[in-house]
N, C-alpha and C positions, 0 to 999 in steps of 0.2 A: 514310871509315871511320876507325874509332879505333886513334890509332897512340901512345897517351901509354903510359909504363911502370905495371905495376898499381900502384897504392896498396893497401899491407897493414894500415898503422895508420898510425893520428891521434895525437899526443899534443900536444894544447892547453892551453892552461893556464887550464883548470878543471877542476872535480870530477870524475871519470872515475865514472860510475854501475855502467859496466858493458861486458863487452865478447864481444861475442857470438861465432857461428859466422862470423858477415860485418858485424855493426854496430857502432860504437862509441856510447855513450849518456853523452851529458853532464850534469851537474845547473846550470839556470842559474837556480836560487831557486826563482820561480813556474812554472818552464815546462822542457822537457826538449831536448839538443839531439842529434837522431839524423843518425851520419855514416855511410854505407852505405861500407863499404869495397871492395876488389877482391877480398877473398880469396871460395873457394869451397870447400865440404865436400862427401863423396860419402864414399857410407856411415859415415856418422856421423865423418870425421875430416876437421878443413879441415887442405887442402894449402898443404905452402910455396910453392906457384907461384900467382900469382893471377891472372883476367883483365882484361888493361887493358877501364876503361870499364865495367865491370860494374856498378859504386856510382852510376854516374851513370846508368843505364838502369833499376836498378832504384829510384832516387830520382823521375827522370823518369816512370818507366810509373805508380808512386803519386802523383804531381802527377795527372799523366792523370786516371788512376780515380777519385781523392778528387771532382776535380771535376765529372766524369762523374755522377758518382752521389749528387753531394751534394742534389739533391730527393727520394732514395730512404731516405737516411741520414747522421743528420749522422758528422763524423769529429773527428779532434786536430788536423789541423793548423792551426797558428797564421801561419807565414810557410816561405819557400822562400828566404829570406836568412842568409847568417850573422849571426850578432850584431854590432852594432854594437861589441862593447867588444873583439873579437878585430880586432889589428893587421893592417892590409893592408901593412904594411912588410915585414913579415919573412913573408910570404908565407902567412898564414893562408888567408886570404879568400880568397885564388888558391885552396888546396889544395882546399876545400869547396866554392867553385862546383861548383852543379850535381850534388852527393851528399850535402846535407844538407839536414833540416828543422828548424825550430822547433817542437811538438808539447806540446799540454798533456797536465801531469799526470794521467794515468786509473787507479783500480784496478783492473787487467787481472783480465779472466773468467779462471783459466786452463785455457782448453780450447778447443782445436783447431777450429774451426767448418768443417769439410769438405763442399764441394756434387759430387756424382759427376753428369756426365752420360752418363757413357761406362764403359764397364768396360775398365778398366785398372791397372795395378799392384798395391798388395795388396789392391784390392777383387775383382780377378780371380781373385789364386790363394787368396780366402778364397772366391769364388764356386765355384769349380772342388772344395771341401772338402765347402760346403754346404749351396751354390744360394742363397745368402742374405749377404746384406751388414750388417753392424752388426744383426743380428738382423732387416731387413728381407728377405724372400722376395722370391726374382725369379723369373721364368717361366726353364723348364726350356729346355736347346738354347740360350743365349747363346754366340756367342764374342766372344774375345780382343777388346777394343776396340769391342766392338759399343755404339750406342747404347740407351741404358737407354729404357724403355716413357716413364719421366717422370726427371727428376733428383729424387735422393734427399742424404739429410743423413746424415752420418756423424760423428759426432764423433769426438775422442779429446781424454784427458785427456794435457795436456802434460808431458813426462817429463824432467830432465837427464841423466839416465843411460843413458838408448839410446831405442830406437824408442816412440813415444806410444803409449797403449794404446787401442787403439779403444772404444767404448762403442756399447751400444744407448740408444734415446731414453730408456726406464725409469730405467738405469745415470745418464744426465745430468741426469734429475729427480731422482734420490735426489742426487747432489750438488751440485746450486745450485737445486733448488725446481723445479717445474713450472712456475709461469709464466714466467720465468723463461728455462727448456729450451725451451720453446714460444716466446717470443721470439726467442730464438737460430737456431732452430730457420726460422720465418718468414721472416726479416733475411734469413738463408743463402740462401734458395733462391730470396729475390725480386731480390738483389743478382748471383746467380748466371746468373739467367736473361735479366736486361736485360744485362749484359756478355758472356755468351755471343750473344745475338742480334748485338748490337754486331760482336762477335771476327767472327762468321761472315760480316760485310756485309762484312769485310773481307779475306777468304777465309781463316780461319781458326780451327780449331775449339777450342773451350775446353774439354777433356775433363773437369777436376776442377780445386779451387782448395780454398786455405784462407785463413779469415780468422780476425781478432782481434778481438776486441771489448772494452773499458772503460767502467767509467762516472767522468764526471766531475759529481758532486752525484750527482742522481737520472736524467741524461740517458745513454744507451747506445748508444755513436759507436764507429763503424767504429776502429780502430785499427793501427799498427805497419805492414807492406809491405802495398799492396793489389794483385792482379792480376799482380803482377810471373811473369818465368818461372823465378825461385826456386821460388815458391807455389802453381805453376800448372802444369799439362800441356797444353801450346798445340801442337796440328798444323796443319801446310799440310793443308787442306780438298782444295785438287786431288790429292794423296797418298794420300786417306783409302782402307782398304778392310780393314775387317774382318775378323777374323781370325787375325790377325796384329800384333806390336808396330807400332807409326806413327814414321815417324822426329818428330824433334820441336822444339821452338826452346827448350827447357832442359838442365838441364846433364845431361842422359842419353852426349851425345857423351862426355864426361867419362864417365863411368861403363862408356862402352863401351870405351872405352880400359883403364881400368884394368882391367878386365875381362880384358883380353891379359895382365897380368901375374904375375907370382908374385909373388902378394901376400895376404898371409894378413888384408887387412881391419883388421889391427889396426894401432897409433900403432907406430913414426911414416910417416906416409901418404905415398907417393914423388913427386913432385915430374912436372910434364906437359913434356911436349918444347912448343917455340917453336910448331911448329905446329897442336898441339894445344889451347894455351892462345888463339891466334890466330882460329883456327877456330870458338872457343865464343864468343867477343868477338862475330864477324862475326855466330853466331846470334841471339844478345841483343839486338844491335843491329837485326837484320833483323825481330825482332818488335815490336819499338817502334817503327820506324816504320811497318811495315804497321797497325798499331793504331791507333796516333795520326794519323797522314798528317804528323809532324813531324818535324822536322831534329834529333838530338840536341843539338846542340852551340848550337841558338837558344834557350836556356833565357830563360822570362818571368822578369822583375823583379817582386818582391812587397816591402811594408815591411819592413825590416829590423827587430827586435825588438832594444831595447836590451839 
């Protein structure tokens, strides 16, 4: 198990493109360099406490996936190296093993491609309003967690300022075209359902996920984290029973904690005890390798990209 101190930030020397809730985004001319860091947010604020190993789990589980799925859909990644022009003297190359990729340039769709198989979080208490999800109708008497008749598509347009806004399929045609929607749309639920049968041979369920999509030219490849348990609602399958919330292998432990305290949600977001930050590690960890049947820390060698 992973005993390294969390990594919060990167600061290498190149162009800083951007720095997210958990990624840092390099500019390296033709090609982009994404470093998954430690840190982790829960209701919309990342915390000062990060969890060790988490950049490199959730780097590894989109290794996985990308290649999992690459006959279903192509993706950006380019290599699974650092750059050759980042010094392994002064401990670059150390730092990034194993949390970062090389990834081409995409003009990102921006909008949430969400696949629901299960009813759970706000597709349930939007269920519970109006029996209906993103403007799809479900059959009446669902509970908590229950699986869906089929999985369904939900999008939302992505937001910087708080929670994404859901959309119905119409809503996501009037903004990027009908074909378009319907590609997106497709992608979603076919990418959704081979990794969900997958999750499940491995005893574990894939209740909803999100993904990204870019195009690079005219081509429309998978993008940004795929399957990780950022992205994703993963349950132990021998757990499962309806009805009720499922414990889970994201960062909900998180969320249940904070949950205990007097915390009014808003910045700046308090900080997780040792063995709490610990704990969430051990989950992250435990779902990578139940997924993959692979060792964290044997990360494959790929061409490095000059």
């Amino acid at each position: 198990m992973c005993r390294d101190r969390a990594v919060l930030a990167t600061n290498l020397p190149l162009p800083l493109v951007a720095r997210g809730k958990v990624r840092d985004l390099y500019d390296l001319g033709d090609s982009l360099l994404f470093v998954a860091s430690d840190r982790i947010s829960a209701f919309d604020n990342v915390l000062p406490t990060g969890i060790p190993c988490k950049g490199r789990v959730l780097t590894q589980m989109s290794l996985f996936w990308f290649e999992f799925l690459k006959d279903l859909v192509p993706n950006h990644l380019l290599s699974a190296e650092p750059p050759r022009r980042l010094s392994a003297d002064d401990g670059q190359t150390r730092l990034l093993e194993g949390r970062s990729m090389v990834v081409k340039k995409a003009e990102m769709v921006p909008i949430e491609c969400v696949a629901r198989g299960y009813l759970a979080g706000s597709a349930w208490k939007e269920y519970q309003q109006a029996q209906a999800v993103c403007g799809i109708p479900l059959p009446p008497g669902l509970r908590e967690s229950e699986r869906l008749p089929l999985p369904i598509f939900t999008p939302a347009a992505k937001s910087h300022t708080g929670h994404d806004i859901n959309l119905s399929f119409d809503e996501l045609a009037t903004r990027v075209g009908l074909d378009l929607a319907g590609r997106l749309r497709d992608l979603t639920l076919r990418v959704y359902e081979r990794a969900a049968a997958h999750s499940l041979s491995r005893g574990i369920i894939l209740a909803d996920t999100k993904f990204e999509f870019g195009f690079v030219g005219q081509d429309l490849l998978l993008a940004d984290e795929v399957l990780t348990p950022d992205s994703s609602r993963y349950w132990p399958a021998d757990e499962y029973e309806p009805g009720r919330p499922q414990s889970s292998f994201d960062k909900q432990y998180v969320r249940d904690y904070l949950d205990t305290l007097d915390w009014d949600k808003m910045p700046p977001a308090p900080g997780l005890p040792e063995m709490v930050a610990q704990k969430t590690s051990e989950k992250y960890q435990e779902a990578y390798t139940r997924l993959t049947g692979r060792d964290l820390f044997a990360t494959s060698s790929a061409s490095a990209i000059a």
